[in-house]
C-alpha positions as CSV (number, residue, x, y, z in Angstrom):
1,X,-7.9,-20.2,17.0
2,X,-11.4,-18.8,18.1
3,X,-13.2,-20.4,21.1
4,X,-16.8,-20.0,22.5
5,X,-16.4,-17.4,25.5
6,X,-18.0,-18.7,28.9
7,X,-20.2,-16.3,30.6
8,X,-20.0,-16.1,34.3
9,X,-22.0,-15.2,37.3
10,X,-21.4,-15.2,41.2
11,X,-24.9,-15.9,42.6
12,X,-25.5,-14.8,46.1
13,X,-28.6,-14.1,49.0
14,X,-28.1,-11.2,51.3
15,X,-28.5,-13.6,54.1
16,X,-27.0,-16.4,55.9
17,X,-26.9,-18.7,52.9
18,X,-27.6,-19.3,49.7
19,X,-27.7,-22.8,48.0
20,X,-26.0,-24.3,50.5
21,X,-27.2,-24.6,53.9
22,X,-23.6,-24.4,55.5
23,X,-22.9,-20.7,54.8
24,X,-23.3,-19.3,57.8
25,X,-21.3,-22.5,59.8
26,X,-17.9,-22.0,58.1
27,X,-15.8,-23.6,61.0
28,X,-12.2,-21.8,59.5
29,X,-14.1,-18.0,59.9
30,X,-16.9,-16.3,60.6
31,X,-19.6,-15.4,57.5
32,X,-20.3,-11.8,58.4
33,X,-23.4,-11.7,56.3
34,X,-25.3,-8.6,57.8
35,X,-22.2,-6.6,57.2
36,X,-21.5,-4.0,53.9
37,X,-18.3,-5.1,53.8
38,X,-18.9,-8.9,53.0
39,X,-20.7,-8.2,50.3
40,X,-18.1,-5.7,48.9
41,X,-15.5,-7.8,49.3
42,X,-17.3,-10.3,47.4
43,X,-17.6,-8.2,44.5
44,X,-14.0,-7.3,44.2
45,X,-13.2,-11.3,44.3
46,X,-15.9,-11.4,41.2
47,X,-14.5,-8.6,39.4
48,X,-10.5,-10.1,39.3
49,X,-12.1,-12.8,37.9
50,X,-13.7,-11.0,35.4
51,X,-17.4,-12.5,36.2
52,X,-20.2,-11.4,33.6
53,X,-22.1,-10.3,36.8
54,X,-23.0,-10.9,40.6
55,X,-26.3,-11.7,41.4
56,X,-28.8,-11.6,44.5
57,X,-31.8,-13.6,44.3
58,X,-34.5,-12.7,46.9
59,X,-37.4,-13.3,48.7
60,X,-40.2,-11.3,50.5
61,X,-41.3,-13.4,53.4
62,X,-39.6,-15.9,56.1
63,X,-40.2,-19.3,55.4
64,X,-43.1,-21.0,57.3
65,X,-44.5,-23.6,55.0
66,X,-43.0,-26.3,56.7
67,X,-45.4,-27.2,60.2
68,X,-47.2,-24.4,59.0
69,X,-44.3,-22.5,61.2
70,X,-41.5,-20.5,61.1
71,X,-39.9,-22.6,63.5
72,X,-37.5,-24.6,61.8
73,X,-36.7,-22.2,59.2
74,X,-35.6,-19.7,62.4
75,X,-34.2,-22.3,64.4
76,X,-32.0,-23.7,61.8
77,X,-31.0,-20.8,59.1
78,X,-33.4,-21.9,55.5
79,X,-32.7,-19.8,53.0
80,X,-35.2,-17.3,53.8
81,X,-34.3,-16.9,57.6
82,X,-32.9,-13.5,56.7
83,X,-32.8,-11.2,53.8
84,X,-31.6,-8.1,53.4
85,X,-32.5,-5.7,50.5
86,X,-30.0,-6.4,47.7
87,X,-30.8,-2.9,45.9
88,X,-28.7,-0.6,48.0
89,X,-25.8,-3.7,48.5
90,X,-25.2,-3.3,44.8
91,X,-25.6,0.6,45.2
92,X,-22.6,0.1,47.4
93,X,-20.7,-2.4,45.3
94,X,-21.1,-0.1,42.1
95,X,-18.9,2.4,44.3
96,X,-16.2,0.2,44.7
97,X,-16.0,-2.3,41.3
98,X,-16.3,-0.5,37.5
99,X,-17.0,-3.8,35.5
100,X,-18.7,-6.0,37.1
101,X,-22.3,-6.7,36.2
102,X,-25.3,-6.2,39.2
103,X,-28.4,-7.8,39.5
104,X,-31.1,-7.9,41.8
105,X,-34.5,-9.8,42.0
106,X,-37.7,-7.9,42.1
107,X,-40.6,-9.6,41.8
108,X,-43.7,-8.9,39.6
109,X,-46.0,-9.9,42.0
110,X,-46.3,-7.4,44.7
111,X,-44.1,-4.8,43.5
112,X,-45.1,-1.8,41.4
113,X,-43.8,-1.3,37.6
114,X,-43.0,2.5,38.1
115,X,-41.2,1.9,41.4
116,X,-39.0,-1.2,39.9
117,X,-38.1,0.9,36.0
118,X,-37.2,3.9,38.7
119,X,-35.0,1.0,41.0
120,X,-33.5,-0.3,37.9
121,X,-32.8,2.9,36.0
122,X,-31.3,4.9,39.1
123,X,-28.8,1.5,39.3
124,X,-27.9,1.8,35.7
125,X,-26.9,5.5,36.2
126,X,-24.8,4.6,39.3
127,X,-23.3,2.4,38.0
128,X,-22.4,3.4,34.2
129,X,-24.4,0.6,32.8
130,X,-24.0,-2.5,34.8
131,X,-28.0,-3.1,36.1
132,X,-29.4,-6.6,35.6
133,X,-33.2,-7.8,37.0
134,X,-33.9,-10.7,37.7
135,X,-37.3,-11.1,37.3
136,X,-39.6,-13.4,39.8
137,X,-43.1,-14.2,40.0
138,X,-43.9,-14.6,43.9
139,X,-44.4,-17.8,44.6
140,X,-46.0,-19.1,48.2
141,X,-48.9,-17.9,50.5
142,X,-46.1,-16.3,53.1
143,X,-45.2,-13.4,50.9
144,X,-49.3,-12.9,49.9
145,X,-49.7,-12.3,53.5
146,X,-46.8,-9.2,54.2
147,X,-48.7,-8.0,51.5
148,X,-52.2,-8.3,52.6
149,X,-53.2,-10.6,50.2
150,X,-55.4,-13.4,52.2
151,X,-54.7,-16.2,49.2
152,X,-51.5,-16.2,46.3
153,X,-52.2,-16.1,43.0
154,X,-52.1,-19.3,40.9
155,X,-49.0,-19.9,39.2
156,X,-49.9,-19.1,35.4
157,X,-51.9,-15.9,36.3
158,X,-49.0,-14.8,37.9
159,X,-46.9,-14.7,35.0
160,X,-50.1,-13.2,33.3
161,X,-49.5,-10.1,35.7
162,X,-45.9,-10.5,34.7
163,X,-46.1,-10.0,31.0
164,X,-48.4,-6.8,31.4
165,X,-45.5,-5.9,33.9
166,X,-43.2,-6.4,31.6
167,X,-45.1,-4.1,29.4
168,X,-45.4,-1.3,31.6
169,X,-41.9,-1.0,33.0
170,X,-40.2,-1.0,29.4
171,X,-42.7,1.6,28.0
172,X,-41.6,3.5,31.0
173,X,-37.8,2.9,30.0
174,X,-38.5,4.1,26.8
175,X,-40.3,7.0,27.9
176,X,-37.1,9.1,27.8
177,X,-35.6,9.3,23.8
178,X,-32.0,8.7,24.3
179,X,-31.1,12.5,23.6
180,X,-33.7,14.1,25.7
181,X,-31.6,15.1,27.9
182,X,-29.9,18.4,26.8
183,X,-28.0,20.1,29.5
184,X,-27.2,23.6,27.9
185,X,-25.9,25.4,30.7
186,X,-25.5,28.6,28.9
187,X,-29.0,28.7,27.7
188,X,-30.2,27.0,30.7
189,X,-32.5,24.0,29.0
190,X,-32.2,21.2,30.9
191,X,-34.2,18.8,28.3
192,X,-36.4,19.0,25.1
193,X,-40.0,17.9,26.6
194,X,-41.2,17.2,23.5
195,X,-38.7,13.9,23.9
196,X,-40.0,12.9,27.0
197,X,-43.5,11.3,27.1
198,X,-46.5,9.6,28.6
199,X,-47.2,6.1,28.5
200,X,-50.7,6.3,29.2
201,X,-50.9,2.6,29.7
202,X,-54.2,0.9,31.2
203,X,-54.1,-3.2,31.1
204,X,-55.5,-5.8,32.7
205,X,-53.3,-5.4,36.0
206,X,-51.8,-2.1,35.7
207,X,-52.4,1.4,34.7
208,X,-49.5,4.2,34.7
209,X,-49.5,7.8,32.9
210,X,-45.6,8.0,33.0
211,X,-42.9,9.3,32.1
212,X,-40.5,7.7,34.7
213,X,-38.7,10.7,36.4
214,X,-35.0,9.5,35.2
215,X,-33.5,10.0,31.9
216,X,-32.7,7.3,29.6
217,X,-29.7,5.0,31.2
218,X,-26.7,4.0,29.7
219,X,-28.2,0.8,28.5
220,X,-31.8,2.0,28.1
221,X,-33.1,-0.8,30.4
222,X,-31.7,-3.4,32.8
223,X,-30.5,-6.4,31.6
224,X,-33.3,-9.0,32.1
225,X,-32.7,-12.3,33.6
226,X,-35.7,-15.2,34.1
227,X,-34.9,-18.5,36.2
228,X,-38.2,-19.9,35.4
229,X,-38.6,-23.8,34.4
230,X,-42.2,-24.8,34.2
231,X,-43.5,-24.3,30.8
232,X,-45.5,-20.9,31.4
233,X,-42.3,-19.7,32.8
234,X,-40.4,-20.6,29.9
235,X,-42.2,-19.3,27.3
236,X,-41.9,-15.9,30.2
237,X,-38.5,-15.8,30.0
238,X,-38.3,-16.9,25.9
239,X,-40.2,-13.7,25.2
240,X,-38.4,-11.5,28.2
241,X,-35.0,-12.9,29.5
242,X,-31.5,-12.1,28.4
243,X,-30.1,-14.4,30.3
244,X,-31.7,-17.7,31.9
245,X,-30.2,-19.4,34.9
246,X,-31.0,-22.9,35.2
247,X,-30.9,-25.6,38.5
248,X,-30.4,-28.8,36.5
249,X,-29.1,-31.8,38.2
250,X,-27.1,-33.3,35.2
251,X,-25.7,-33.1,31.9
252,X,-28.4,-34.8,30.1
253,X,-31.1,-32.6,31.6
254,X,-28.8,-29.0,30.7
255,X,-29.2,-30.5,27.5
256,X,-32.9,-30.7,27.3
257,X,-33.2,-27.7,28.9
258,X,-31.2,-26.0,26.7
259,X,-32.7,-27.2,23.6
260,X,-36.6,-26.0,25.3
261,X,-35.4,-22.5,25.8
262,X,-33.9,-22.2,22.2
263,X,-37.0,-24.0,20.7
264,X,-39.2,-21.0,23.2
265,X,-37.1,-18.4,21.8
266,X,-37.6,-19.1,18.4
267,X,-42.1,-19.5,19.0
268,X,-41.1,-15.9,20.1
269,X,-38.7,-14.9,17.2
270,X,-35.8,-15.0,18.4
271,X,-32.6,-16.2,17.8
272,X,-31.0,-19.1,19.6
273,X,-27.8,-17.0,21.0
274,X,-30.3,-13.5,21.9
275,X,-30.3,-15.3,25.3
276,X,-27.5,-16.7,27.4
277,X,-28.5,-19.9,29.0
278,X,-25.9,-20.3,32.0
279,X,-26.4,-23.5,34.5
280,X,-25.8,-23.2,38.2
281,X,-22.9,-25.2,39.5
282,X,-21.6,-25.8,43.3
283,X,-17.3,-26.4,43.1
284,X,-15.5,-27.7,46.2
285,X,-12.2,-27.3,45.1
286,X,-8.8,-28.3,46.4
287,X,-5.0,-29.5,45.7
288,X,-6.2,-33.4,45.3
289,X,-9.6,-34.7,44.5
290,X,-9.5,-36.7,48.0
291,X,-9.1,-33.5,49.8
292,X,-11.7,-32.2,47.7
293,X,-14.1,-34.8,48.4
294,X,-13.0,-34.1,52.1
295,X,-14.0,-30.7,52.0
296,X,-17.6,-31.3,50.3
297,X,-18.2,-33.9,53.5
298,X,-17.7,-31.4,55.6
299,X,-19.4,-29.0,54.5
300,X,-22.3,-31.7,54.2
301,X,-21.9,-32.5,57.5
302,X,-23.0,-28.8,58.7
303,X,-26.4,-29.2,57.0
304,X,-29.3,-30.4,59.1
305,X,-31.7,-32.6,56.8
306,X,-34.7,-30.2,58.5
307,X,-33.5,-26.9,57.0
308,X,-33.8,-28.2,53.5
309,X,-37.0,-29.4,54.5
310,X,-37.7,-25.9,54.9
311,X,-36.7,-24.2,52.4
312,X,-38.8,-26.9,49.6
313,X,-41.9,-26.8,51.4
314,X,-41.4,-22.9,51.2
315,X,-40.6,-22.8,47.3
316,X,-42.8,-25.8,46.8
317,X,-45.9,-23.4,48.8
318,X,-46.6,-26.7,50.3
319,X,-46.3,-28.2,54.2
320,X,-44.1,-31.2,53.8
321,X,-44.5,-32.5,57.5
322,X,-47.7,-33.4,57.0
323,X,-45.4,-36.5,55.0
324,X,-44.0,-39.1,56.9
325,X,-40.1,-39.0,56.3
326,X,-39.7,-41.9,53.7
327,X,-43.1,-41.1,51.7
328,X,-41.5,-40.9,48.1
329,X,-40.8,-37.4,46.9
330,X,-43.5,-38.2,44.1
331,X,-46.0,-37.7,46.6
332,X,-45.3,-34.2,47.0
333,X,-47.7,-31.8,45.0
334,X,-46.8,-28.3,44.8
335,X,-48.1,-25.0,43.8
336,X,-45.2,-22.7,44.0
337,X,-41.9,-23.4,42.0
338,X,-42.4,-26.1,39.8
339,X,-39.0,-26.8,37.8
340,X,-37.4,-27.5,41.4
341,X,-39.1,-29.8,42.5
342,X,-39.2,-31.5,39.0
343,X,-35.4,-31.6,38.9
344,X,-35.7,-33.6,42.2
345,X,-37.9,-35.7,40.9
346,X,-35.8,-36.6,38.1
347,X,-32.5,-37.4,39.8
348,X,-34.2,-40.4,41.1
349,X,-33.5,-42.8,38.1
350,X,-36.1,-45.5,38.8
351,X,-35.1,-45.2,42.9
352,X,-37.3,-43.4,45.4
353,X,-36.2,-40.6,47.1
354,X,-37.5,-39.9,50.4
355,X,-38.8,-37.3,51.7
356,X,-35.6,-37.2,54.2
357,X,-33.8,-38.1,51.1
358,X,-35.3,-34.5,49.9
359,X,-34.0,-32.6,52.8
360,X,-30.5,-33.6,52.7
361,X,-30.3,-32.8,49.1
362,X,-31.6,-29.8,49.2
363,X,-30.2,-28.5,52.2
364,X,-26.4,-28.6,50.4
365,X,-27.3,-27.0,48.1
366,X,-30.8,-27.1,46.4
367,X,-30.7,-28.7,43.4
368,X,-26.9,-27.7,42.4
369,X,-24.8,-30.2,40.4
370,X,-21.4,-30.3,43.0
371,X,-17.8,-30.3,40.8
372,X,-15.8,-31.7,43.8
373,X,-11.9,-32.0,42.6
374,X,-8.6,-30.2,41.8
375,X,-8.9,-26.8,39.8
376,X,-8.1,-28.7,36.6
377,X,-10.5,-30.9,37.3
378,X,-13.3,-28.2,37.8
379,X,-12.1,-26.7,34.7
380,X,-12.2,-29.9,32.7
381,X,-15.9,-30.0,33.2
382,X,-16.6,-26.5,32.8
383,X,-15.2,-26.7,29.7
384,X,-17.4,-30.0,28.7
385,X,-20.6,-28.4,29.5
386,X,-19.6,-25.5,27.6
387,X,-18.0,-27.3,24.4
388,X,-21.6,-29.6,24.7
389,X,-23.7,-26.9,24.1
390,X,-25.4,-27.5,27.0
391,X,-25.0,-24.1,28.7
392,X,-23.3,-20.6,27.4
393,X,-21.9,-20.2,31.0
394,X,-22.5,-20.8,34.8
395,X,-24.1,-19.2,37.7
396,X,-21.3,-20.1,40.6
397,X,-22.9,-20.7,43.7
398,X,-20.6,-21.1,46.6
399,X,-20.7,-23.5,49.3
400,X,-18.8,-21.0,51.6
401,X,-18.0,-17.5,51.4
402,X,-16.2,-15.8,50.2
403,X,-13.7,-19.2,50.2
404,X,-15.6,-20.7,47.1
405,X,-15.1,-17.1,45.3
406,X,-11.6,-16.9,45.9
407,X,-10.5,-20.3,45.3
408,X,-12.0,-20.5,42.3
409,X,-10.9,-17.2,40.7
410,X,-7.8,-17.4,42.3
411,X,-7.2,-21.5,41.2
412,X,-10.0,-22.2,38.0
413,X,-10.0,-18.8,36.0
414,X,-6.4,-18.9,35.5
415,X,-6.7,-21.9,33.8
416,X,-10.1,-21.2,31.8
417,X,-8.0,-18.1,30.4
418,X,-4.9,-20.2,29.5
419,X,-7.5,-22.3,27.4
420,X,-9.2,-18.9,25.9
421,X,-12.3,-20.0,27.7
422,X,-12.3,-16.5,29.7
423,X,-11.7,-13.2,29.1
424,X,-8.5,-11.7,30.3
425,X,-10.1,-8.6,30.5
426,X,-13.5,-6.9,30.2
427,X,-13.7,-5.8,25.8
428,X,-17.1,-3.3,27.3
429,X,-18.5,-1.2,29.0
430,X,-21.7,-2.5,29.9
431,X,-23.0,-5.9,31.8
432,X,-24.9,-5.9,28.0
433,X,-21.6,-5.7,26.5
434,X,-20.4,-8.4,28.5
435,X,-22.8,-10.8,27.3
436,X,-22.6,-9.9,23.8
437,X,-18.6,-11.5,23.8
438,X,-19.0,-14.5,22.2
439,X,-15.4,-15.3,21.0
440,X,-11.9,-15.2,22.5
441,X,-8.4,-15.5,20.7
């Protein structure tokens, strides 16, 4: 019998925390989060488990939307507090793993197209195949000002700059024919220049001569991965993205989700399955479901309502304390990440949420849906989701680390490969390989 192969990824932050809030609080260790080591580790963990990939997202400014400050972002530990630069983490972690994908974010928005390709392509080498990019559009007035930029582009324009982006940085991919390269030691020709070529691009946003200074990588070009939810970023990631990650609060909204992205891919020509749609989930797992449910109260008791405060008035781009604490979250108008704050919106089912509602939801963890129960349990509703056809796999995002890695490749992918739901071993080569498995016997 043939079954639908789950796609998984291990999303992290080079930082404190990532969805959750709690990270950094772990009362049974210390989360040693500035540290190489961590983040290795992590990656072995993800690789036993044969995940599709681990992935950092990022950020290029503190958060200080909230007040207008940095103060409670600093004081408490938002999710932009600290980041460090996930490029040269996975560098390291490509050393040490020889399967596991590695994706980055880089954003469109301040970065450069020949300095991102050359990133991208240098990690591909390194790594014999394995890069992914996760490709953001910048989203609040913070990161506009480490850049010099007095005001933030609006959010459509900036996905204007990112198709031209785009563009640019796969011409410069390409610029290198796959057998350029000729290394004839005995003649002493390195490579036939009449396969390597100018781009000569000039666009709207950009202008670049090329060639990028790499050869061709073992996939050509990174894997591309989009996480955006508003319509404009849809249709971005339709016409981009090889994998979408997706923050939806529900079963019902993965649904609709799902069915948007495979009606965008096919207004872009392509097919429904030439992008792997994979939904972000948050397990607390544990030998009962009480001790489970135990374990997610903690962990919810570590989170100050404030910090998530903080980090949605930084991805919203918009200073929430200017709202008295049980205004409804429908009052809240945003220019920065729209599907977000949509989601939050939606979970509300004819209630109000308040804005203190809002902080205390997203300070455990954003908008992740929690699966809080034994490792059969989390499995059981893994393999709904999947068997639904809501999602062809799911972004794990821990509530601590590396505990939420290890228990669940150590307790939940056992039993995911017993049902043929998981590979027991990587088939490929490549991160590109990976997510071209579709079926397991």
């Amino acid at each position: 019998m043939l079954n639908k192969t789950m796609h998984l990824c291990g999303f992290m932050n080079a930082g404190p925390v990532v969805h959750s809030h709690a990270i950094w609080r772990n009362p049974r260790h210390e989360t040693s989060f500035l540290s190489l080591q961590h983040y290795v580790e992590i990656a072995q963990i993800l690789e036993r488990g044969r995940f599709d990939l681990m992935f950092f997202a990022d950020r290029l400014a503190i958060a200080d939307r909230y007040g207008d400050s940095h103060e409670v972002g600093i004081r408490y530990g938002d999710q932009d507090a600290t980041r460090l630069d996930p490029l040269p983490i996975l560098g390291a972690a490509s050393a040490v793993t020889h399967h596991i994908g590695l994706g980055a974010t880089r954003s469109t928005t301040y970065e450069s197209p020949y300095s991102v390709a050359r990133e991208f392509a240098t990690l591909d080498h390194i790594s014999n195949g394995r890069a992914a990019w996760n490709v953001v559009t910048s989203m609040n007035d913070g990161e506009a000002l480490n850049f010099g930029n007095v005001q933030h582009l609006g959010h459509d324009e900036r996905y204007d700059r990112a198709d031209e982006f785009m563009e640019v940085a796969f011409k410069l991919w390409d610029s290198w024919e796959p057998d350029a390269l000729v290394l004839d030691r005995a003649r002493g020709i390195y490579a036939d220049p009449d396969k390597v070529h100018h781009i000569n691009h000039e666009g709207a946003w950009f202008r670049s001569r090329g060639p990028l200074n790499i050869p061709r990588s073992p996939q050509g070009r990174p894997v591309i991965i989009q996480a955006g939810s508003s319509g404009r970023g849809k249709a971005f990631a339709a016409r981009w993205s090889e994998v979408i990650f997706a923050l939806q609060p529900n079963l019902e909204r993965m649904r609709v989700f799902k069915a948007d992205v495979e009606a965008s891919l096919a207004a872009q020509g392509r097919s429904p399955n030439s992008a792997k749609v994979m939904m972000a989930v948050m397990p607390f797992i544990a030998n009962s479901r009480a001790e489970a449910e135990d374990l997610r109260d903690l962990h919810d008791s570590l989170v100050n309502p404030l910090v998530g405060l903080s980090t949605l008035a930084g991805h919203a781009n918009t200073d929430l304390s200017t709202l008295p604490l049980d205004a409804n979250v429908e009052s809240i108008q945003a220019s920065g990440s729209q599907g977000n704050l949509a989601a939050l919106k939606s979970i509300a089912e004819g209630e109000p949420i308040t804005i203190a509602d809002a902080g205390r939801i997203y300070g455990r963890g954003v908008m992740c849906p929690r699966l809080v129960g034994t490792a059969r349990d989390i499995a059981d509703e893994l393999a709904d989701v999947l068997h639904s056809g809501a999602a062809d796999g799911f972004v794990i995002s821990p509530a601590f680390l590396p505990d939420t890695f290890a228990d669940f490749v150590g307790q939940v992918v056992p039993l995911l490969q017993e049902r043929g739901l998981l590979r027991r071993d990587y088939a490929g080569a490549t991160l590109r390989d990976h997510l071209a498995e579709q079926v397991v016997s």
